[in-house]
N, C-alpha and C positions, 0 to 999 in steps of 0.2 A: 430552507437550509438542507443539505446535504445530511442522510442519515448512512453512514457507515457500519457495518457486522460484518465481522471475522468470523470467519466456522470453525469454530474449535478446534472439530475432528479435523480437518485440514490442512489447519497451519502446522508447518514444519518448526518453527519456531527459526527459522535460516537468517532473519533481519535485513532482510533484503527491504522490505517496505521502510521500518527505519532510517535506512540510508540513501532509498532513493527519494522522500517524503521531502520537498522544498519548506514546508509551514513546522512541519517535525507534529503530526498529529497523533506518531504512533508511541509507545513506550515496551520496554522489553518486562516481562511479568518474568523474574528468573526462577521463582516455585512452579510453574506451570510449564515452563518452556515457551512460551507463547508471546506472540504480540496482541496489543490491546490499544484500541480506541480511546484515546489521553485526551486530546482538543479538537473534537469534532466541528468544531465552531471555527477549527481556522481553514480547514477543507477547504480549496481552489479550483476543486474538482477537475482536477490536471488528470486523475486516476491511473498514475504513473505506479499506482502501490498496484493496481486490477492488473495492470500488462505486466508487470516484474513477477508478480508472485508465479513462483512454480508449480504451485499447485491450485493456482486459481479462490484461494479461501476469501476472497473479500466479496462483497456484495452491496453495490452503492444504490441508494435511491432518493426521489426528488430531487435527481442533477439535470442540468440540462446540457447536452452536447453541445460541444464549443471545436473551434478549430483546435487542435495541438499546438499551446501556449509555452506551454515548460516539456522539456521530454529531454533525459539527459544521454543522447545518444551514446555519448564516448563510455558511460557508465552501462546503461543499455549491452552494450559490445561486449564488455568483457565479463558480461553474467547470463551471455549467449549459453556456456556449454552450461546452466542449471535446467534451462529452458527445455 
């Protein structure tokens, strides 16, 4: 299974992962500003949340590299200028 951490210090709180997340494994903590690891267990390990985030805060392990299965380019595109 896929173990997923967020770095705290890191996350902008921006919900970018949120919206790009296909399984919806993340949730927004609105006392903290932060997102957080909700359903680690539905992980597809697409790690569409690792490439979107702007400031890199995720960090996956026990995944195994796969071709690029899901990847929402058109979404991707227009979250180019956070990048």
């Amino acid at each position: 299974m896929i173990h997923i951490t967020i770095h705290d210090k890191a996350c902008r709180g921006c919900q970018l992962c949120l919206d790009i997340c296909p399984t919806n494994v993340f949730t927004f903590d609105a006392a903290a500003a932060k997102a957080t690891v909700a359903h680690e267990e539905d992980c597809i390990g697409c790690l569409s949340c690792s490439y979107l985030c702007p400031s890199g805060a995720f960090r996956h392990e026990e995944h195994r590299i796969v071709k690029n299965f899901y990847r929402d380019c058109e979404f991707l595109s227009r979250m180019e200028k956070f990048l």
